[in-house]
DRENVO-897649 format. One record per residue (C-alpha): residue number from 0; residue in three letters; x, y, z. Coordinates in nm, 4 decimals. Each point is the difference from the previous one (the first is absolute). Layout:
N
<site seq="NUM" type="ALA" east="X" north="Y" up="Z"/>
...
This chain:
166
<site seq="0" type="UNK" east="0.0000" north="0.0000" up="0.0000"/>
<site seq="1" type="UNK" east="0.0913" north="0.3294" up="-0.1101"/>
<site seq="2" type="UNK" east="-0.1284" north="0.3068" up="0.1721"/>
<site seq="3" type="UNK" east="-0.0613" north="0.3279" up="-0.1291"/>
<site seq="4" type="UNK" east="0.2241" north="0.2458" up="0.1886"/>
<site seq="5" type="UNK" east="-0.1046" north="0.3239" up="0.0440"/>
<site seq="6" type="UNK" east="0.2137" north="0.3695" up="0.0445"/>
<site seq="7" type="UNK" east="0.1064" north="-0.1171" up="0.2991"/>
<site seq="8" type="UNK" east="0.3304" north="0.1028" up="0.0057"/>
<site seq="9" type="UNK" east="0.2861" north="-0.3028" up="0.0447"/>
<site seq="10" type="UNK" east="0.2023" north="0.2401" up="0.2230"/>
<site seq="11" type="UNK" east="-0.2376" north="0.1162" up="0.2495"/>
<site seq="12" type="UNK" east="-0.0021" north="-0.1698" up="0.3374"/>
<site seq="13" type="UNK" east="-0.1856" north="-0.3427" up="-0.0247"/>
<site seq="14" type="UNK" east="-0.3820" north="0.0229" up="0.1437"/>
<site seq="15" type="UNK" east="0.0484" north="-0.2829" up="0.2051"/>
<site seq="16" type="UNK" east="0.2578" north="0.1769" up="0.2398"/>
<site seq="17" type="UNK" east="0.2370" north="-0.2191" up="-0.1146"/>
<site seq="18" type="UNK" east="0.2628" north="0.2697" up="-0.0082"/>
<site seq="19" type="UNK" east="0.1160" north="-0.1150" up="-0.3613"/>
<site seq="20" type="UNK" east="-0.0975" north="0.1653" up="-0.2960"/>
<site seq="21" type="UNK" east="-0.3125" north="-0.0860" up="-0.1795"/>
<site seq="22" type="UNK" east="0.1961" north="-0.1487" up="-0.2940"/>
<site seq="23" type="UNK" east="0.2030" north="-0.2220" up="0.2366"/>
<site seq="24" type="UNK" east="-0.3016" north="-0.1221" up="0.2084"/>
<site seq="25" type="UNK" east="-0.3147" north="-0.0262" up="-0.0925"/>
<site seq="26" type="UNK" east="0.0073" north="0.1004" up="-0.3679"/>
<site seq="27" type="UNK" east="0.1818" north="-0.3509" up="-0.1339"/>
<site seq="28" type="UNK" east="-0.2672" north="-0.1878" up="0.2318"/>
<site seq="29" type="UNK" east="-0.2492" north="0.2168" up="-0.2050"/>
<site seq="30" type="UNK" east="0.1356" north="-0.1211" up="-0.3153"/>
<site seq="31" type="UNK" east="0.0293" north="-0.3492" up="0.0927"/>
<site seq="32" type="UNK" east="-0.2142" north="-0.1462" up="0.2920"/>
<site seq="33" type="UNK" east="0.2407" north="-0.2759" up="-0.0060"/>
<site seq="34" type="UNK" east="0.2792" north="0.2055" up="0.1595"/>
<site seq="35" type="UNK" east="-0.1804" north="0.0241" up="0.3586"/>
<site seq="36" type="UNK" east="0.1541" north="-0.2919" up="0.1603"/>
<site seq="37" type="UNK" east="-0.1014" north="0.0600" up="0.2948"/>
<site seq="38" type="UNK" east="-0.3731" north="0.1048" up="0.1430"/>
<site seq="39" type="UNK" east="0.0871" north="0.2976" up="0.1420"/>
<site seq="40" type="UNK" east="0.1939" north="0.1213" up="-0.3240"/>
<site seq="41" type="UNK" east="-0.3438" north="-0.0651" up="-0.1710"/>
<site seq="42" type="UNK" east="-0.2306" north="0.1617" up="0.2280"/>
<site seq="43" type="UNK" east="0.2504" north="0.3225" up="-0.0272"/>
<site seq="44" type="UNK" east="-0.0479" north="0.0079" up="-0.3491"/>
<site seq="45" type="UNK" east="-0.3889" north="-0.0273" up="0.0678"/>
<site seq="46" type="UNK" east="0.0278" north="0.2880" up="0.1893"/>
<site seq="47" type="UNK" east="0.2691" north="0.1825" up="-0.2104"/>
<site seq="48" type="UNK" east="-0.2873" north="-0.1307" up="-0.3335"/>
<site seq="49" type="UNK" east="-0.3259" north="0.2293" up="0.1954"/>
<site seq="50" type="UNK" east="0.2535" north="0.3126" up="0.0529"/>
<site seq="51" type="UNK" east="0.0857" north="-0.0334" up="-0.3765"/>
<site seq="52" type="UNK" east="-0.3482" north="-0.0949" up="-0.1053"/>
<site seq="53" type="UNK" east="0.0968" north="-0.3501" up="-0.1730"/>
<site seq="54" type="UNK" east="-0.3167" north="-0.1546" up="0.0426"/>
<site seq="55" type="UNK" east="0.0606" north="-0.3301" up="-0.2322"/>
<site seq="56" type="UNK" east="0.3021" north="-0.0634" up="0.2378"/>
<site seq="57" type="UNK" east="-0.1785" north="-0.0060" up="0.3150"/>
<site seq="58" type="UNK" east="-0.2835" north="-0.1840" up="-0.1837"/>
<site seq="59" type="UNK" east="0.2291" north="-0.2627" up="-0.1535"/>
<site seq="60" type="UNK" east="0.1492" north="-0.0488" up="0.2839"/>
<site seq="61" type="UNK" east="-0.2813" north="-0.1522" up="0.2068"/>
<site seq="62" type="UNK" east="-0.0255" north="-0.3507" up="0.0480"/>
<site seq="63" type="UNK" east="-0.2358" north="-0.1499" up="-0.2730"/>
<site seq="64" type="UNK" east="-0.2509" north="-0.1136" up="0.2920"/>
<site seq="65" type="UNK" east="-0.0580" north="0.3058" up="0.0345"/>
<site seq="66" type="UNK" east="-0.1518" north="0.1491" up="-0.3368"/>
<site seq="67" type="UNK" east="0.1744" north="0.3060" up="-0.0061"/>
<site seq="68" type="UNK" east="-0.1007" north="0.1153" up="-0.3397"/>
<site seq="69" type="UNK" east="-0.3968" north="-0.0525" up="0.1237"/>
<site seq="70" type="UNK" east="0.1002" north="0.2969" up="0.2159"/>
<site seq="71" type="UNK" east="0.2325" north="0.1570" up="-0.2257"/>
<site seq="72" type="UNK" east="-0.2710" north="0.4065" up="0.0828"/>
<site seq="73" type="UNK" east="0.0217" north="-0.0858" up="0.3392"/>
<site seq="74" type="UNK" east="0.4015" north="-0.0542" up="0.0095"/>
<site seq="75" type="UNK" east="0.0539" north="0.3387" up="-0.2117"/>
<site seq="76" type="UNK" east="-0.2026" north="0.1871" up="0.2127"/>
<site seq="77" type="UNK" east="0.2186" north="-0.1242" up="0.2611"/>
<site seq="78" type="UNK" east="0.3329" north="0.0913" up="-0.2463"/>
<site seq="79" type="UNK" east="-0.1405" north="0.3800" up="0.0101"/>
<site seq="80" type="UNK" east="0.0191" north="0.0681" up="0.3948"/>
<site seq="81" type="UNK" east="0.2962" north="0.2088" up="0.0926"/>
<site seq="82" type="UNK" east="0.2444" north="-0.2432" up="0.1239"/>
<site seq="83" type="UNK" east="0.2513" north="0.1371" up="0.3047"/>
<site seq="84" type="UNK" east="0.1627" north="-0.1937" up="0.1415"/>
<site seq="85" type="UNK" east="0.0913" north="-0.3694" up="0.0314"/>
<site seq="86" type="UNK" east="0.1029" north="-0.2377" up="0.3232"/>
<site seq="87" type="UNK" east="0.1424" north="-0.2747" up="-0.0337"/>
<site seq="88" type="UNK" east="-0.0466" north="-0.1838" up="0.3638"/>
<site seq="89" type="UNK" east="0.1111" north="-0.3409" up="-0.0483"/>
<site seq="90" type="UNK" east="0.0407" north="-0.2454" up="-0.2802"/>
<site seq="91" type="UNK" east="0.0307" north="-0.3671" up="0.0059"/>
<site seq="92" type="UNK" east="0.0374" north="-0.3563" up="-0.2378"/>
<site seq="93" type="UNK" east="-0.1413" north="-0.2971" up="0.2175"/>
<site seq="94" type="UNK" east="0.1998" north="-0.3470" up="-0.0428"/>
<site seq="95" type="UNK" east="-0.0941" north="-0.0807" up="-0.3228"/>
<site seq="96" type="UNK" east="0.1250" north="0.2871" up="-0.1943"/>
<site seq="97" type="UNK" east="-0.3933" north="0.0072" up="-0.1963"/>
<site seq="98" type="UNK" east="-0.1645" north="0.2479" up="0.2525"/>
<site seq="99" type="UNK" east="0.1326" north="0.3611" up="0.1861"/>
<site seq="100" type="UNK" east="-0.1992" north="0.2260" up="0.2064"/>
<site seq="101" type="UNK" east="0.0896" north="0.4213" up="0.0069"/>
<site seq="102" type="UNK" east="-0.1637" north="0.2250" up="0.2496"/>
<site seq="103" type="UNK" east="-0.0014" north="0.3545" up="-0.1014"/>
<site seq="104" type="UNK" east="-0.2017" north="0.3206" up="0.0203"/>
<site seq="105" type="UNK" east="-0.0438" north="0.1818" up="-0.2917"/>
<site seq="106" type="UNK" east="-0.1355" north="0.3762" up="0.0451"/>
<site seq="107" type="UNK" east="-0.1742" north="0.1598" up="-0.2621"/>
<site seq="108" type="UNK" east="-0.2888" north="0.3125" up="-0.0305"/>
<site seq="109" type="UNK" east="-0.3723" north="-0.0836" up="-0.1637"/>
<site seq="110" type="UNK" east="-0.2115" north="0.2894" up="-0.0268"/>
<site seq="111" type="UNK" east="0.2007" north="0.1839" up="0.2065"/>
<site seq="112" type="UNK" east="0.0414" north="-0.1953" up="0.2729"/>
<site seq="113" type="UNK" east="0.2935" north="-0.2237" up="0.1106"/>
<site seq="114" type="UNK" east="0.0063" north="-0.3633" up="0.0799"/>
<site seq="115" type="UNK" east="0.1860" north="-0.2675" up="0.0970"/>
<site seq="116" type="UNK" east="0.0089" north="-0.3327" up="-0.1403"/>
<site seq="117" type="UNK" east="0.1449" north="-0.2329" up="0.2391"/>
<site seq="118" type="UNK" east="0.0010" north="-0.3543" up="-0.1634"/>
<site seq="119" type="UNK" east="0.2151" north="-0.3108" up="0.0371"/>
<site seq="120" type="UNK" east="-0.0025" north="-0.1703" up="-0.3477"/>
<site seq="121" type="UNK" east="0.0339" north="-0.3602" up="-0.0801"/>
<site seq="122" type="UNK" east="0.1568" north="-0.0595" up="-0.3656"/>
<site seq="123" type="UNK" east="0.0955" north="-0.3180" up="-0.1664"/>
<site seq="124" type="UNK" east="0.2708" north="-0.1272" up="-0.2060"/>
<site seq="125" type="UNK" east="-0.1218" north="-0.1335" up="-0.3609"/>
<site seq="126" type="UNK" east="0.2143" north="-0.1587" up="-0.2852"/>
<site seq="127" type="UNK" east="-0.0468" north="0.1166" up="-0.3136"/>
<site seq="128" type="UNK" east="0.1838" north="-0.0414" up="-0.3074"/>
<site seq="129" type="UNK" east="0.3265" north="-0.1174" up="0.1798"/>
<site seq="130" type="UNK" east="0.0061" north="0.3206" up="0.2617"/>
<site seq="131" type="UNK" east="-0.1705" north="0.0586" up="0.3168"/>
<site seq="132" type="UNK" east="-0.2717" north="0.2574" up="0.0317"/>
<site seq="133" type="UNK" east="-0.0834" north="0.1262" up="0.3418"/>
<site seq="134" type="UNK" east="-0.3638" north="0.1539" up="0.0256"/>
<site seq="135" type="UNK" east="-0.2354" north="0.1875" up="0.2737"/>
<site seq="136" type="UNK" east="-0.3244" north="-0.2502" up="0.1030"/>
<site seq="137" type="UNK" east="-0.1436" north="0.1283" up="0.2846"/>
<site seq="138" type="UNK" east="0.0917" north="0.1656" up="0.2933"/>
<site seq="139" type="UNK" east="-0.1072" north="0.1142" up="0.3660"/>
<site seq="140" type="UNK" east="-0.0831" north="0.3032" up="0.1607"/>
<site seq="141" type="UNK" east="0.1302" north="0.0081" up="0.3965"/>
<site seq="142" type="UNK" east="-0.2094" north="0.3585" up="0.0149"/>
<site seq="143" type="UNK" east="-0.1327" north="0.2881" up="-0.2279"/>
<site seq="144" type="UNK" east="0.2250" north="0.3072" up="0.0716"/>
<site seq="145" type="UNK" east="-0.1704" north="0.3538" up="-0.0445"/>
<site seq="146" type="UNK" east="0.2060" north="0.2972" up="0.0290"/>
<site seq="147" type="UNK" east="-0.1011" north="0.1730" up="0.3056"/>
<site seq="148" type="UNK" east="-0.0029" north="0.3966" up="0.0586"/>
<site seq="149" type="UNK" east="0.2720" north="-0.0571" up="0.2553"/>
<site seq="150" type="UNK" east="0.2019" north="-0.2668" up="-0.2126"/>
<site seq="151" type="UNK" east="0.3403" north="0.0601" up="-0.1714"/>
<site seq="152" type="UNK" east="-0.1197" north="0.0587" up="-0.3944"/>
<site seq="153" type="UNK" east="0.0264" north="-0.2744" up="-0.2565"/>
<site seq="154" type="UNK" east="0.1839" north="0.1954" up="-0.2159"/>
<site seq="155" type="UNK" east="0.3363" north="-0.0278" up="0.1900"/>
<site seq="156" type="UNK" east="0.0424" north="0.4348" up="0.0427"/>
<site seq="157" type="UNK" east="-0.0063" north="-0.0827" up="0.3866"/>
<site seq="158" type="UNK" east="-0.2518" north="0.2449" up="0.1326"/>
<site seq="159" type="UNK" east="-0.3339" north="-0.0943" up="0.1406"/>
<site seq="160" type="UNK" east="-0.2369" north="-0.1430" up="-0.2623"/>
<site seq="161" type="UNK" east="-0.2829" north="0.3330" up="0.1014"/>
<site seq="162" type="UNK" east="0.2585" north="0.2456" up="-0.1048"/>
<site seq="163" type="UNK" east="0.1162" north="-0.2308" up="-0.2617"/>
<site seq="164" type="UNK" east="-0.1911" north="-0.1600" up="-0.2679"/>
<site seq="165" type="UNK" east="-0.2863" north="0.0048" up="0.2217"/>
């Protein structure tokens, strides 16, 4: 699979908070799923693919159980928040080396106001065509995160969310 890339530039700081540049991080994942050999190095480039509004890459990259493309309106609408920031609180492979787990919190703004997606994601590994394909199946929410008045803002400037964003 081949995704179409858009201006995002190659040089500019990764979306994932990787601290690499785009073109060095999430960009060849972009280009070739194949590439994330690792969970969380695919659920980055999930991330990085809703900041850079690549919606066939985060749709392709579901688990066929899942019927991604049956929600393809759904999934854009999802591509057009404005991403903020991304988490990464732990990532894991269980014995087998065919399932990994990521916990992150993603923040984002919908209509103005902020959220936080807290999710732990389960992903499998799937041959295909002599590689292996990582992809997102389902995942877990510990809790629902709204940005309070009071709270640190989403958007990383570190003032208070009311005299933020809010």
């Amino acid at each position: 699979m081949t995704a179409k890339l858009s201006t995002f530039s190659t040089t500019a700081p990764c979306p994932c908070a990787s601290q690499k540049p785009y073109g060095d991080c999430c960009e060849p994942i972009h280009l070739e799923h194949s590439k994330a050999d690792h969970p969380e190095k695919l659920m980055r480039a999930r991330y990085s693919a809703h900041v850079v509004g690549l919606v066939d890459f985060v749709v392709d990259t579901y688990h066929t159980s899942c019927h991604a493309e049956a929600h393809r309106d759904a999934i854009a609408s999802s591509v057009k928040s404005k991403w903020q920031m991304l988490q990464v609180l732990s990532s894991s492979v269980d014995d087998s080396g065919r399932q990994g787990f990521v916990e992150f919190k993603a923040h984002y703004v919908e209509n103005g106001t902020p959220y936080c997606l807290h999710e732990k994601s389960r992903f499998v590994a799937e041959d295909r065509d002599g590689e292996s394909y990582w992809y997102y199946i389902d995942g877990e929410y510990p809790k629902a995160d709204k940005v309070g008045r009071n709270d640190p803002c989403p958007c990383g400037s570190g003032k208070k969310h009311k005299k933020c964003c809010g």
